[in-house]
C-alpha positions as a printed NumPy array, in Angstrom:
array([[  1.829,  28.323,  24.676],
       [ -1.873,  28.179,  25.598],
       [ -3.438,  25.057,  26.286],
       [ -5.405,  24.842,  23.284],
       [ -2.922,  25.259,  21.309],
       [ -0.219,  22.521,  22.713],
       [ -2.863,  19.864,  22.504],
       [ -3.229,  21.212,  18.89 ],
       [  0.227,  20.77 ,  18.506],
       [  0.57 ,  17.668,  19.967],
       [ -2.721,  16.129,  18.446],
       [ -1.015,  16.313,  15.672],
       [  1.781,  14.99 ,  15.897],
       [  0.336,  12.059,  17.257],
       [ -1.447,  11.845,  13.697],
       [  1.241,  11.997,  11.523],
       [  3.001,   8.89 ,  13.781],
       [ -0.424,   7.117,  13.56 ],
       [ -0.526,   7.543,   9.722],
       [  3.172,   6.751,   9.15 ],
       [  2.826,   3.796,  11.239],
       [ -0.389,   2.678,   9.44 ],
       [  0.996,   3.928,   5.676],
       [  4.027,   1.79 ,   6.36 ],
       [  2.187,  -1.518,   6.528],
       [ -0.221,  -0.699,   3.59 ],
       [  2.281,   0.294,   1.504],
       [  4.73 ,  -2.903,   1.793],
       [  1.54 ,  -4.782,   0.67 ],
       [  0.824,  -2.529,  -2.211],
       [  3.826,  -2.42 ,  -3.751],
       [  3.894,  -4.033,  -7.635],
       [  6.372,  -6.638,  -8.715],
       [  9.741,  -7.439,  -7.652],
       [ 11.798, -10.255,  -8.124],
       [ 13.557,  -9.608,  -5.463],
       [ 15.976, -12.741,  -3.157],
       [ 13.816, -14.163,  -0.43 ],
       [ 16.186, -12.804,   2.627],
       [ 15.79 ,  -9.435,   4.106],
       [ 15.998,  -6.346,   2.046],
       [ 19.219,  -4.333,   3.119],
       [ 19.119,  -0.942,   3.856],
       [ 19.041,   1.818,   1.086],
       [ 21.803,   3.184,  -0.062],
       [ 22.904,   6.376,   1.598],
       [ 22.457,   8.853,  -1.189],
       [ 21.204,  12.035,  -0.751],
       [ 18.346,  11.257,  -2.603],
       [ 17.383,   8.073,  -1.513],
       [ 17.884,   9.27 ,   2.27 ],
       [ 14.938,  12.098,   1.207],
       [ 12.365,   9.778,  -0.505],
       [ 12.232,   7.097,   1.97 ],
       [  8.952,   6.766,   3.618],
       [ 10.167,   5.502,   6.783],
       [ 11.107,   6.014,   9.662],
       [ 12.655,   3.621,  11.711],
       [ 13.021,   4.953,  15.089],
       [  9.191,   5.067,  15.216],
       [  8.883,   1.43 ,  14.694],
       [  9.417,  -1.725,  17.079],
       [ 12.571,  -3.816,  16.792],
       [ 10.636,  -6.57 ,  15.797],
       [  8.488,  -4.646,  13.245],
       [ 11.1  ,  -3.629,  11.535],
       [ 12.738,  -6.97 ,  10.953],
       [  9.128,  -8.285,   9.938],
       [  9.121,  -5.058,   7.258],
       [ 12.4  ,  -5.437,   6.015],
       [ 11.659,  -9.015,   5.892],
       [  8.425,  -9.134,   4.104],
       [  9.205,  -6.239,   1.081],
       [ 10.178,  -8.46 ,  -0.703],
       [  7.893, -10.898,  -0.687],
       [  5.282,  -8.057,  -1.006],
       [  6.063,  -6.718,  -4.091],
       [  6.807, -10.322,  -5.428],
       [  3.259, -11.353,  -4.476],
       [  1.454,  -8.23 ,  -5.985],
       [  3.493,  -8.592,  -9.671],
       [  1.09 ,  -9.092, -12.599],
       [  0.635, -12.415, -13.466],
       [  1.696, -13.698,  -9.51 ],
       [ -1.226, -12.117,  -7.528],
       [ -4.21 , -14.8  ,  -7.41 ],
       [ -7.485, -13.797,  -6.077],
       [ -7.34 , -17.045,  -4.115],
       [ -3.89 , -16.864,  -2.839],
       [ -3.464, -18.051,   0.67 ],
       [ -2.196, -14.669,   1.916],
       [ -4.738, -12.372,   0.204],
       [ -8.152, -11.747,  -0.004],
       [ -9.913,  -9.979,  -2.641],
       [-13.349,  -8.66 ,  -2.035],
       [-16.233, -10.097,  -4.475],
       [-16.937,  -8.278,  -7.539],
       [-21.129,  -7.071,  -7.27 ],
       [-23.267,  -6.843, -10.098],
       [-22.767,  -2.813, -11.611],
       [-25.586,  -0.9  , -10.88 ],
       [-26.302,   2.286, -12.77 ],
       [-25.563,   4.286,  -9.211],
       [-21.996,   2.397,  -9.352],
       [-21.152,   3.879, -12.504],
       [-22.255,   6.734, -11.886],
       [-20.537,   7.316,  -8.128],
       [-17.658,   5.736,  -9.931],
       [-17.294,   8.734, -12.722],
       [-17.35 ,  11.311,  -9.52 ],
       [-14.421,   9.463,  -8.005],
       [-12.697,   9.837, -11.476],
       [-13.547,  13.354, -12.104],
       [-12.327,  14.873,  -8.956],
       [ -9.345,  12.458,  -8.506],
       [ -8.379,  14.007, -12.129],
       [ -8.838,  17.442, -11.323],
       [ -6.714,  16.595,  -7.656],
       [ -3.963,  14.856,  -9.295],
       [ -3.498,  16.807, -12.472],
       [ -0.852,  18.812, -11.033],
       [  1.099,  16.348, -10.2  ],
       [  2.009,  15.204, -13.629],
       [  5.01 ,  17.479, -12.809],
       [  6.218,  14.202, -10.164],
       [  8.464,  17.452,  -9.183],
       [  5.464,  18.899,  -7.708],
       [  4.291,  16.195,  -5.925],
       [  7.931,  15.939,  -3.928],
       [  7.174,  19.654,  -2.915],
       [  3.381,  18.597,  -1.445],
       [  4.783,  16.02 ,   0.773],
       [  4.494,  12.866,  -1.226],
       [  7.851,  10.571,  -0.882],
       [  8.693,   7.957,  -2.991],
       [  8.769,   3.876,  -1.355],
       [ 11.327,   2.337,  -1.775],
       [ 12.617,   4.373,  -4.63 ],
       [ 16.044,   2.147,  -5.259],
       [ 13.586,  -0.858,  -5.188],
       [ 13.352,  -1.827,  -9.34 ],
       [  9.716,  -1.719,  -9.897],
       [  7.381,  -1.477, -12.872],
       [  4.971,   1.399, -10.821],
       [  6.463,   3.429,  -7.93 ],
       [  4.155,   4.704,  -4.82 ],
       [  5.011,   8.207,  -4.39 ],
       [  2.97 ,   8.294,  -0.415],
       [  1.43 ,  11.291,   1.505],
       [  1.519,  10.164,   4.777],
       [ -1.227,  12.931,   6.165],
       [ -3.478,  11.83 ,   3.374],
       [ -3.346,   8.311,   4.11 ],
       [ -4.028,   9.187,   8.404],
       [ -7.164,  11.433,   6.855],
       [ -8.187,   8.031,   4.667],
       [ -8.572,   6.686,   7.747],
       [-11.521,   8.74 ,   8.998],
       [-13.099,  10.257,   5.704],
       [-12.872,  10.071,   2.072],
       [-11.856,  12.655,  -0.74 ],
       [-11.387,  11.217,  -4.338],
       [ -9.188,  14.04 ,  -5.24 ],
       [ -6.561,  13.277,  -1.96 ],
       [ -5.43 ,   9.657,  -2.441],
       [ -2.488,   8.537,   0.019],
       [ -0.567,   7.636,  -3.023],
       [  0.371,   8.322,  -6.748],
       [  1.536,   5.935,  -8.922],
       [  3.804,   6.263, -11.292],
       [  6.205,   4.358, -13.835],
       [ 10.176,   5.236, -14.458],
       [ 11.165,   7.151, -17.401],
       [ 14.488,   8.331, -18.693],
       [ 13.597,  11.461, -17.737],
       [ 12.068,  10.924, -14.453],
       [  8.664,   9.95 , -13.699],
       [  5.095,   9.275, -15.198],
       [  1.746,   9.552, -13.581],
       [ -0.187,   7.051, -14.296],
       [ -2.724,   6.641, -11.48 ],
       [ -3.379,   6.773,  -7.451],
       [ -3.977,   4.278,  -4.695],
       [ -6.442,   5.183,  -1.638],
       [ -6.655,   3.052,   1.526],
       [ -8.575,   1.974,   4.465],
       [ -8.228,   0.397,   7.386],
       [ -7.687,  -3.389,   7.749],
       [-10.738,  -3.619,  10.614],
       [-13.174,  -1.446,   7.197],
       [-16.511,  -4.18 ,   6.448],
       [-16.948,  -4.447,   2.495],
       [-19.856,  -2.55 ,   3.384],
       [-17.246,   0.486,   3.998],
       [-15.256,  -0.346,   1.468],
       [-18.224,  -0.133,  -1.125],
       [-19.576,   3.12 ,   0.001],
       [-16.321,   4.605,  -0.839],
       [-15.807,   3.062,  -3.915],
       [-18.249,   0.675,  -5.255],
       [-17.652,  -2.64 ,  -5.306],
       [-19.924,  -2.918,  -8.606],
       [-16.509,  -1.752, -10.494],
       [-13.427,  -2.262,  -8.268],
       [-11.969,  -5.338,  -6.181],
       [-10.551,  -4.053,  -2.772],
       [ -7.62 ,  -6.375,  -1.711],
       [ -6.332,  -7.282,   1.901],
       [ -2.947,  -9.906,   2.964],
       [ -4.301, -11.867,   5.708],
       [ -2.721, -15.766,   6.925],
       [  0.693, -14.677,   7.474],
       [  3.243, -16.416,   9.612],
       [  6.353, -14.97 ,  10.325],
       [  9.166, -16.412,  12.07 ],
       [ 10.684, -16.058,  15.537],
       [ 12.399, -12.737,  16.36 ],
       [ 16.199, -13.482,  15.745],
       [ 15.226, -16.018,  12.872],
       [ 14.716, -14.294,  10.059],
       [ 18.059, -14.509,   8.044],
       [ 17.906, -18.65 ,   8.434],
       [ 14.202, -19.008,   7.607],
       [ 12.956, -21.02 ,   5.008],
       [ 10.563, -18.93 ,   3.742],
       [  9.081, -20.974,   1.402],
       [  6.779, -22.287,   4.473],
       [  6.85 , -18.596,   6.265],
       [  6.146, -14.848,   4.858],
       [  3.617, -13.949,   2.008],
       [  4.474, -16.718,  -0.37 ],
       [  4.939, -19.391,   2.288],
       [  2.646, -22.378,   2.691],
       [  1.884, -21.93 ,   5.935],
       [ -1.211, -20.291,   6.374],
       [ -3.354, -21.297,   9.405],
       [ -2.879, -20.678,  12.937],
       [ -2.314, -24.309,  13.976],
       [  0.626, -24.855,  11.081],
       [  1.947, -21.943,  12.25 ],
       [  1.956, -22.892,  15.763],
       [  3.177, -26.482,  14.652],
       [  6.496, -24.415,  13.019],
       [  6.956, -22.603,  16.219],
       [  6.047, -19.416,  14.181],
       [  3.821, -15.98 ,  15.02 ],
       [  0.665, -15.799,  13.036],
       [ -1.06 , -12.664,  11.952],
       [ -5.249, -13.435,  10.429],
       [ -4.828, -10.159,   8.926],
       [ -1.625,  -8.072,   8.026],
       [ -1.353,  -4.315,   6.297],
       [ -4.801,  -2.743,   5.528],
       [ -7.226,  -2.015,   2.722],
       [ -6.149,  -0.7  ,  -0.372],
       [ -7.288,  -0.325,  -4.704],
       [ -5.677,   1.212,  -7.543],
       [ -7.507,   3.427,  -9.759],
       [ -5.749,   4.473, -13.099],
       [ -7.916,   7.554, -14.241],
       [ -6.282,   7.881, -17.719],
       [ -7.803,   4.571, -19.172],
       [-10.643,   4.487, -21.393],
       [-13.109,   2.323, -19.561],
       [-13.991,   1.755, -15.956],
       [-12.723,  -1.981, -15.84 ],
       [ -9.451,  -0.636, -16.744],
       [ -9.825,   2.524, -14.557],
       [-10.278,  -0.107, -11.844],
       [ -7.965,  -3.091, -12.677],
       [ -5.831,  -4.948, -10.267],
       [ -2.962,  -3.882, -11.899],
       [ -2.203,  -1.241, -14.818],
       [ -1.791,  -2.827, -18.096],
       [  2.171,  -3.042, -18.85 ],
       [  3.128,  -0.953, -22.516]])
């Protein structure tokens, strides 16, 4: 094979570990709500279908940062259920809402116009299996399920394109699934400055976990974790220290919801989609 076109080949498989890695961690943050027991999620069951939607994969993870996954999903998707995520909730931080400005709305509409005409397609949440989205943690009862491209999210990473989000989201039916809007991403290290040029923070509230403190390796299944994890109380370096724990300042990366089929752009952009 020539030279070119190994490092090709190898370039890019380095990629697609560096976005699975990366989707992996914004994804257990992003999840929606989950009342799910505070001890480590077990492993999925091994149906066909649940062994072809999961997201991960855990050979290409750390011993440790796998137990500090399967440890925190649930806590994730407990912390970002409507009604439970608080803008001033020791483990997240929201980015400030800035006054609309005419260019806002208007940079905002292009985001919504090409993320309609990129996702439109996959109404059929058939079609979107075929493209390379997989569905997290799809035996995980949710009220919206992340259906993740893992390229897409690596190519978030470096430059934007409203109609490629790194995931869909979509709610359960009897019959399968319904679209009902996307998620894009950044990286953790992104300034609100960043964040705003790609979409404005004049209509949308970028959200981050941060303040985590996670127990020792080999801990995890005797840990009170009302003091450790997302919805712990320990949130400072020094507390953490003080419960002989491993503190993270920031955790998971960037990410906002956009639900394109609403009527107006503080719905478009909420938090959360509005339950039926």
């Amino acid at each position: 094979m020539p030279a070119r076109s190994t490092f090709i080949h190898l370039a890019g498989k380095a990629g697609i570990l560096f976005g699975a890695l990366f989707l992996v961690s914004v994804l257990l943050a992003a999840i929606p709500g989950h009342h799910a027991p505070a001890a480590p999620a077990q492993e999925s069951s091994t149906t066909s279908e649940s062994q072809e939607s999961q997201p991960m994969d855990h050979g290409k993870m750390s011993r440790m940062d796998m137990e500090d996954a399967r440890a925190n999903e649930a806590h994730a998707v407990h912390d970002m259920t409507p009604g439970h995520m608080d803008a001033h909730n020791l483990h997240m931080h929201v980015t400030a809402m800035r006054p609309e400005t005419p260019e806002d709305a208007a940079r905002a509409n292009e985001i919504l116009t090409q993320l309609r005409s990129g996702i439109e397609k996959y109404k059929d949440y058939h079609v979107a299996l075929n493209d390379g989205y997989k569905i997290f943690l799809p035996n995980l009862r949710q009220p919206e399920y992340h259906f993740t491209h893992y390229w897409n999210g690596f190519l978030e990473a470096f430059a934007f394109d409203p109609a490629r989000p790194t995931s869909l989201l979509y709610k359960k039916t009897s019959g399968g699934y319904k679209l009902d809007g996307a998620m894009y991403t950044m990286p953790k290290r992104a300034t609100e400055e960043q964040l705003n040029a790609r979409v404005p923070l004049g209509v949308a509230m970028w959200h981050l976990h941060a303040n985590l403190c996670m127990p020792q390796k080999g801990q995890l299944q005797n840990t009170d974790w009302s003091k450790f994890g997302l919805k712990g109380s320990i949130a400072t370096q020094e507390a953490c220290d003080a419960a002989n724990g491993r503190f993270q300042p920031v955790i998971f990366g960037w990410m906002v919801h956009v639900y394109p089929y609403e009527d107006s752009l503080d719905k478009v952009f909420a938090m959360h989609h509005h339950m039926d």
